[in-house]
C-alpha positions in Angstrom: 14.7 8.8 -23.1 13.5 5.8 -20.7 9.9 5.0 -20.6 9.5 4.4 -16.4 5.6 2.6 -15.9 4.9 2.7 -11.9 1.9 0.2 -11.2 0.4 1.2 -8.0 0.1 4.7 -5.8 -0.4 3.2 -2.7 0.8 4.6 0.3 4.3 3.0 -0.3 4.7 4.7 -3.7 5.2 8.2 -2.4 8.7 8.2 -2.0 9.4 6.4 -4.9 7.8 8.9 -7.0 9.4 11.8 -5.7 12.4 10.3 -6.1 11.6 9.5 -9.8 10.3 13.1 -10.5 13.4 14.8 -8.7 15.7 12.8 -11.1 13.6 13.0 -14.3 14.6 15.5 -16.0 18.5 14.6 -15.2 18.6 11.1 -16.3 16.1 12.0 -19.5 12.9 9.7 -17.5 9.1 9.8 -18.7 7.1 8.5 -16.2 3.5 6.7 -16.1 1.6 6.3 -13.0 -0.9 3.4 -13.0 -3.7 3.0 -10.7 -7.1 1.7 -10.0 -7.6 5.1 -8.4 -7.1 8.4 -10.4 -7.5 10.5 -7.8 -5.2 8.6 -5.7 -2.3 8.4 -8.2 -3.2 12.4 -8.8 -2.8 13.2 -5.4 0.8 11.4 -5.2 1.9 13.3 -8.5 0.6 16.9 -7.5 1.1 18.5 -11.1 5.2 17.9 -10.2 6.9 17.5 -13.3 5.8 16.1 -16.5 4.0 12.7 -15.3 1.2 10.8 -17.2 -1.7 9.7 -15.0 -3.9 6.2 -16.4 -5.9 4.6 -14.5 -5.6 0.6 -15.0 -7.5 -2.2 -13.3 -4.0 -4.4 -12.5 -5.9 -7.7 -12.4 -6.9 -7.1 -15.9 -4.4 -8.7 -18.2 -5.2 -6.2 -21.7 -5.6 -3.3 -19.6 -1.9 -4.3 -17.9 -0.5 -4.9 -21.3 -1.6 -1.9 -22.8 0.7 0.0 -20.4 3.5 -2.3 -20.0 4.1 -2.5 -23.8 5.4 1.4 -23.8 8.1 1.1 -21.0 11.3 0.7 -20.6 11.2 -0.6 -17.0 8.2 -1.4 -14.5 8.0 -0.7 -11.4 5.3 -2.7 -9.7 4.4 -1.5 -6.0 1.0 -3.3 -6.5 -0.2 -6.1 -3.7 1.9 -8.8 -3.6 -0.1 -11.3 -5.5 -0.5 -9.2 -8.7 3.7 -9.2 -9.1 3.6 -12.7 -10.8 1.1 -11.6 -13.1 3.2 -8.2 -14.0 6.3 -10.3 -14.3 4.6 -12.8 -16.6 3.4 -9.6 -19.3 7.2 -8.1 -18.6 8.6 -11.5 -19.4 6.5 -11.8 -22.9 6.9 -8.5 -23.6 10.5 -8.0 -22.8 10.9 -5.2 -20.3 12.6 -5.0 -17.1 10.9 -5.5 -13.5 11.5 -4.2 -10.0 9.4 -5.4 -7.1 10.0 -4.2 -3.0 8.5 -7.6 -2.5 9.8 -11.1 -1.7 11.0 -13.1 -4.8 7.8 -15.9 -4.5 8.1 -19.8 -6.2 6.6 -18.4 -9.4 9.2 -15.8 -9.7 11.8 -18.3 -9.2 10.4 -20.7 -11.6 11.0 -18.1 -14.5 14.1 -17.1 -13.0 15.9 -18.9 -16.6 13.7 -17.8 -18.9 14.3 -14.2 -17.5 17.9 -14.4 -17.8 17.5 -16.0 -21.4 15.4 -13.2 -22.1 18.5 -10.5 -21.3 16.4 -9.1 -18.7 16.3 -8.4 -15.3 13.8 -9.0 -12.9 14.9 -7.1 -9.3 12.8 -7.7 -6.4 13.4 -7.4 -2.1 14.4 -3.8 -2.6 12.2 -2.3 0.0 12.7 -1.8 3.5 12.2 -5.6 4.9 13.0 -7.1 2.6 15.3 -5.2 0.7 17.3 -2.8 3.3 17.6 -6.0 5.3 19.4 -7.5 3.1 21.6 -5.3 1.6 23.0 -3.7 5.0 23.4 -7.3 6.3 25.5 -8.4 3.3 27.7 -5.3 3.2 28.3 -6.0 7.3 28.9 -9.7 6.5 31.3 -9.5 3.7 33.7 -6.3 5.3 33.5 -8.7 8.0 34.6 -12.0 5.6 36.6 -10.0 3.6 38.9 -8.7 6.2 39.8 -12.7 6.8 37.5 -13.1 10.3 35.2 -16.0 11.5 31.6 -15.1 11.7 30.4 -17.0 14.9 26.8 -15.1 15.3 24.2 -13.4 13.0 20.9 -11.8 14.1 19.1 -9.0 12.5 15.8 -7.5 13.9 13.4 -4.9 12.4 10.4 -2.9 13.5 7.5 -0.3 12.3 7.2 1.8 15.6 5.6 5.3 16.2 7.7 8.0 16.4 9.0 9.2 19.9 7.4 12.6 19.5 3.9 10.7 18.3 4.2 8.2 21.3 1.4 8.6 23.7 -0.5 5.3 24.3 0.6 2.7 27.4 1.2 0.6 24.3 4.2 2.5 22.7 2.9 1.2 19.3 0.4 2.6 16.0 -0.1 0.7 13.3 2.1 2.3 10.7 2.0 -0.8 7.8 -0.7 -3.3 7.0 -3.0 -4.0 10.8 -3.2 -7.5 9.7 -0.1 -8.7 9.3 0.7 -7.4 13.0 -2.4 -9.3 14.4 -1.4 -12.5 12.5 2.4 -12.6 13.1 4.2 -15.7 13.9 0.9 -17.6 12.6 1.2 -20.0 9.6 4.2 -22.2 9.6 7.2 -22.9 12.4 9.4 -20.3 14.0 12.6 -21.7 13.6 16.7 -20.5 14.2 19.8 -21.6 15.3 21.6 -20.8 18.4 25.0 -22.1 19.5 24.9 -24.7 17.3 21.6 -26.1 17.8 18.0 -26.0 16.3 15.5 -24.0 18.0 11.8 -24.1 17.7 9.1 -21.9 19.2 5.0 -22.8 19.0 3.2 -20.0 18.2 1.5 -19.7 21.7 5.3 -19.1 23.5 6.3 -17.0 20.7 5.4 -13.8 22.9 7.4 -14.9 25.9 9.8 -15.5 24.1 11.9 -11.8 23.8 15.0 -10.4 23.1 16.1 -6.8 25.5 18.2 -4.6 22.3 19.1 -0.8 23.8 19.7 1.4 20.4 22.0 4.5 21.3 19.8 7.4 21.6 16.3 6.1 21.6 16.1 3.4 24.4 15.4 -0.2 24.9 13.0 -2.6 23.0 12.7 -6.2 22.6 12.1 -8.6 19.7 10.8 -11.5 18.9 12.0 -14.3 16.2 10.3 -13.9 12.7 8.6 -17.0 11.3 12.2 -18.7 9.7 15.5 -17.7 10.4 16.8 -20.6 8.7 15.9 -20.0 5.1 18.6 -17.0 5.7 21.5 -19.2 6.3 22.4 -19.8 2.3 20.7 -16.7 1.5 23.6 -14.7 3.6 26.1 -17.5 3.4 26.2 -18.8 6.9 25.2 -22.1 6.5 28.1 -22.8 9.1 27.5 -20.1 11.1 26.4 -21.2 15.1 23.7 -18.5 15.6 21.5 -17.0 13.4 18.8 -15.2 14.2 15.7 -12.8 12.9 13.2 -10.5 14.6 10.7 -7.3 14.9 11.2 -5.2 17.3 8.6 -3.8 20.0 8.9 -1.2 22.4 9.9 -3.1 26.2 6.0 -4.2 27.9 4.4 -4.7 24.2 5.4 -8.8 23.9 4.1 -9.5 27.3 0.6 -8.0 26.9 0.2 -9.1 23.4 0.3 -13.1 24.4 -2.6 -12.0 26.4 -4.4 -11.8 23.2 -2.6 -14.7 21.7 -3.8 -17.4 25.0 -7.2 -15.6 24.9 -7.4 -16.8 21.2 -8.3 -13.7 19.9 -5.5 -13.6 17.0 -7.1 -17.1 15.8 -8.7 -16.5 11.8 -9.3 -19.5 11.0 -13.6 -19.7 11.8 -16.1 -17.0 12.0 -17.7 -15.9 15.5 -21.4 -16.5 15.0 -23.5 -12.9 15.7 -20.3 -11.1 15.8 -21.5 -8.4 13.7 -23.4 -7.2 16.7 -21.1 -7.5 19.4 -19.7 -4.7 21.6 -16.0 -4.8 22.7 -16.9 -6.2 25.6 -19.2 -9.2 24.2 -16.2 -10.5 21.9 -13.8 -10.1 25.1 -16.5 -12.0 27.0 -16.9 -15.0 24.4 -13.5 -16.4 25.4 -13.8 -16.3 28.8 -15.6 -18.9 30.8 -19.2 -17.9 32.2 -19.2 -17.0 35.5 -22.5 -15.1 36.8 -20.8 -13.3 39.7 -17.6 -12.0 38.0 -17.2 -9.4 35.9 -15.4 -9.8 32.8 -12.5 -8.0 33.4 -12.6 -10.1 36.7 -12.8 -13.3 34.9 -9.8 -12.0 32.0 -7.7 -11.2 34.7 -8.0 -14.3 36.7 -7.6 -16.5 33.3 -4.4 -14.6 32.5 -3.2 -14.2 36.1 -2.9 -10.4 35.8 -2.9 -8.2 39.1 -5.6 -5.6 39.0 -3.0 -3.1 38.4 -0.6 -4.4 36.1 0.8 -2.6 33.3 -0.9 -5.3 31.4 -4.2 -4.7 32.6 -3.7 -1.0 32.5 -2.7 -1.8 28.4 -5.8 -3.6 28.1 -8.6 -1.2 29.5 -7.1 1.7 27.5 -7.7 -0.2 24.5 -10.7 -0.6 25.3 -11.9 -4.4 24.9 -14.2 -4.4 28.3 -16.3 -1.2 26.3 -19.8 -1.4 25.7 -18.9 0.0 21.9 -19.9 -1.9 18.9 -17.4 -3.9 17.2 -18.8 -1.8 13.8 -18.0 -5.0 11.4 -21.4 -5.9 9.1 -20.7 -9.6 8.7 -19.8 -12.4 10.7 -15.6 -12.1 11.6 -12.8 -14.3 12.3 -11.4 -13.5 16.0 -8.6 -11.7 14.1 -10.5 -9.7 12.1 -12.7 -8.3 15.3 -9.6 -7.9 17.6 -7.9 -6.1 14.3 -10.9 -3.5 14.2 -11.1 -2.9 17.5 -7.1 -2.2 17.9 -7.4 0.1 14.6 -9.9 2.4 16.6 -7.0 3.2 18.9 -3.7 2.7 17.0 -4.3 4.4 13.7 -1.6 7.4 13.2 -3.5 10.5 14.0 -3.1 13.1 11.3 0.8 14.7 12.4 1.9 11.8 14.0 5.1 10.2 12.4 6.4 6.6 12.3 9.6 5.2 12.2 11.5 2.0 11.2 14.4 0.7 13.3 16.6 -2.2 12.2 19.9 -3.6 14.2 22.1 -6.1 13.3 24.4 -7.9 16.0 27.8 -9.4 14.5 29.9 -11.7 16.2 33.3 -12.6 14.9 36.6 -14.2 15.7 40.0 -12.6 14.2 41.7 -15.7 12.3 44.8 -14.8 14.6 42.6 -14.7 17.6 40.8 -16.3 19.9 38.3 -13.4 21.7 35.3 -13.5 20.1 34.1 -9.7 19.5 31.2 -8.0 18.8 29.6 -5.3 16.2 26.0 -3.4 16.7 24.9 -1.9 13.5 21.8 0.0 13.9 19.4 2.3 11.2 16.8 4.9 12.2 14.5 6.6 10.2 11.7 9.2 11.5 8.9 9.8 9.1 7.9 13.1 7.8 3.9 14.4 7.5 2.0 11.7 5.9 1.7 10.4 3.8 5.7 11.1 3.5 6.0 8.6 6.5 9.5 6.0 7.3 8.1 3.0 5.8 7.3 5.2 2.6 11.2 6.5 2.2 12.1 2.8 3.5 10.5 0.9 0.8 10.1 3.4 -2.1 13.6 5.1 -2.1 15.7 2.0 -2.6 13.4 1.0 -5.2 13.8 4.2 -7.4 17.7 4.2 -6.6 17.8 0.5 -8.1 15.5 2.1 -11.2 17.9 4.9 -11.8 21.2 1.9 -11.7 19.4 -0.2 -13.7 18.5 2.4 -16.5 21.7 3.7 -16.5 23.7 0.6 -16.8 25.2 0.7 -13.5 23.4 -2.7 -12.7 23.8 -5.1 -15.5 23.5 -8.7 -14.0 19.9 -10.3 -16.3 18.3 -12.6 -14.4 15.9 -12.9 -11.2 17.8 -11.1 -8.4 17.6 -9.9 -4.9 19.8 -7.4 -4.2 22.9 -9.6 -2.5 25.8 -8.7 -4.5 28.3 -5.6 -3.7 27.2 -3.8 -7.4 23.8 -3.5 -6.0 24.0 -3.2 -2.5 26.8 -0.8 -2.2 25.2 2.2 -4.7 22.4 1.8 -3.3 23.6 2.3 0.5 25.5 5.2 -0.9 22.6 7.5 -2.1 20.6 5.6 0.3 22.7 8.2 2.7 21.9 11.0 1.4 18.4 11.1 2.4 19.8 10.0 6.3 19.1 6.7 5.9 22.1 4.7 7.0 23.8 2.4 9.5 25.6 3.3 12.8 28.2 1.0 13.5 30.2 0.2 16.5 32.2 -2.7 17.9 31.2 -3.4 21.5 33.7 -4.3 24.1 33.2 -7.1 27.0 32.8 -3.8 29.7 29.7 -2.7 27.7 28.5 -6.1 27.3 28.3 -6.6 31.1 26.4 -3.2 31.7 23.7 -4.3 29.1 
């Protein structure tokens, strides 16, 4: 019998626990569920199976210990900053740790000491990263393996709203966390490598700066490069590789009329916006513009922005809802992010049925040793969500991570150490079963006659 401690019931750790309470019984699995909340980690467990509720305070270290020191393996889907201090207790206290989140310094750092230890420490097993990474390193080593030159790399992914759930100008809800979407791109260079070269982007050409990707089946939408492609190139082993390239995808339009937003300065958190707790929409849309007693401000937006009067753009903008006389609703003085982010969440939370979905495409380009044509493979993933909270990102992030539990536990995965999952006796299980929930890759090679229609 394996003691299974999941830290955290947020809205990623549905999936995972249905998973873990579908396959209890099977692999001989007691589960804990730990949470701040009671109620919340009661509501994800719904009397299924025989599951022990506890609610923890995660930033306390005894309270954290208390739990940890009964498991076999944790599971942490708390916030990203509290992984380091699970991993620390796991580390003294000898038990094994899986993480959906990115491996950080401090994880690196005991990356020896784990692997000393005869544990393992498994992180990047959610959707991005995690599914990422796993369906780009099975692509990439079929492709190596069969004796081929990898020439081009690029990988995009997106959180979108469901078709069936799609009715704003927009084409977008918020389906993950609102502020990373407002602050994206911000915080360090945008970096890749095309043909050989090194290519930067500043943040305020980032949004003009698209890529047009048509997905069989549901449509066109663009993407634009994620903060550092580079950092991928020994990562995936293509540190000789001409183009590589990463991305989120957007429904077609979205780019454009976001950089609105971006040369406005409205995406800016870095000072607060004096009196902003009682501002209307239209006062913090105002604030930006230059004063002008005779136009109004959608007058003045437009003519700042060089937008037509009936643009898509402007059409995008009004529906929001920044030129409304509504209150901003925040109680304290705000960074410009933090107001724009309120003000968007009014109009692009999921309304209760609405479903999400995560789309991720990969473009190969290789060239046959015995060859000279250089040819071309599309691998493309879509998953619709269910009713909340059973939504794409849950089953994105949580089902890889209790496929990886259930490896783990049952010695399938043996490597001790710090690991992402990069290697063919991770990646390839976990694809597998990944399938049998419909969450898998179409592939198809693409011929020069396609390539000139798109």
């Amino acid at each position: 019998m394996h003691n299974i401690l999941v830290m955290g019931a947020g809205r990623s750790a549905i999936s995972l626990i249905d998973y873990l309470i579908e396959n209890a019984e099977r692999e001989s699995w007691r589960i804990t569920v730990a949470d701040a909340n009671r109620e919340a980690a009661e509501s994800l467990v719904s009397g299924r199976g025989d599951v022990k509720i506890v609610e923890v305070d995660a930033t306390s270290k005894d309270a954290r210990r208390t739990e940890i020191e009964s498991a076999d393996l944790v599971i942490s889907m708390l916030p990203a900053f509290l992984h380091i201090e699970v991993a620390k207790d796991c580390l003294d206290l000898k038990k094994n740790l899986i993480t959906p989140s990115y491996i950080s310094e401090e994880m690196k750092e005991m990356a020896a000491q784990v692997e000393s230890a005869e544990l393992t420490f498994m992180n990047e097993l959610g959707v991005d990263p995690g599914i990422d990474h796993m369906s780009a390193m099975r692509l990439l080593n079929q492709t190596r393996d069969a004796g081929n030159e990898i020439t081009c790399f690029e990988s995009f992914t997106g959180g979108l709203v469901a078709p069936e759930s799609d009715n704003n100008p927009w084409n977008y809800k918020f389906t993950w966390n609102p502020r990373n979407v407002v602050l994206a791109g911000q915080g360090g260079a945008v970096k890749f490598k095309h043909n050989g070269r090194f290519k930067y982007i500043p943040y305020q050409r980032l949004f003009r700066r698209t890529e047009i990707i048509e997905i069989p089946e549901y449509g066109r939408f663009e993407g634009y490069a994620n903060r550092d492609s580079l950092k991928y190139r020994e990562l995936y082993d293509l540190m000789e590789v001409p183009t590589i390239y990463r991305g989120t995808l957007r429904r077609t339009g979205f780019c454009r009329a976001w950089n609105v937003f971006v040369q406005m300065g409205m995406t800016d958190d870095s000072y607060l916006m004096e009196g902003s707790e009682n501002m209307t929409h239209r006062e913090f849309t105002n604030s930006f513009l230059a004063f002008n007693p005779d136009d109004s401000v959608e007058l003045k937006l437009m003519h700042y922005m060089k937008l037509d009067q009936d643009s898509e753009i402007t059409d995008k903008l009004k529906w929001l809802g920044i030129f409304d006389n509504t209150p901003i609703g925040l109680n304290k003085p705000s960074t410009p992010a933090q107001i724009l982010q309120k003000i968007l969440e009014k109009k692009w939370t999921l309304s209760d049925g609405d479903k999400d979905m995560i789309v991720m495409w990969h473009k190969l380009k290789y060239r046959a040793s015995a060859e000279s044509e250089e040819k071309e493979i599309h691998s493309s993933m879509v998953v619709i969500g269910d009713a909340q909270p059973r939504t794409a990102m849950a089953k994105t992030v949580g089902l890889p991570v209790g496929i990886a539990a259930k490896l783990l536990l049952n010695g399938t995965i043996t490597r001790k150490g710090v690991y992402a999952p990069m290697y063919k006796d991770i990646y390839e299980p976990v694809l597998n079963e990944l399938e049998n929930y419909d969450i898998k890759f179409d592939e198809r090679e693409i011929n020069a006659k396609e390539k000139t229609i798109a």
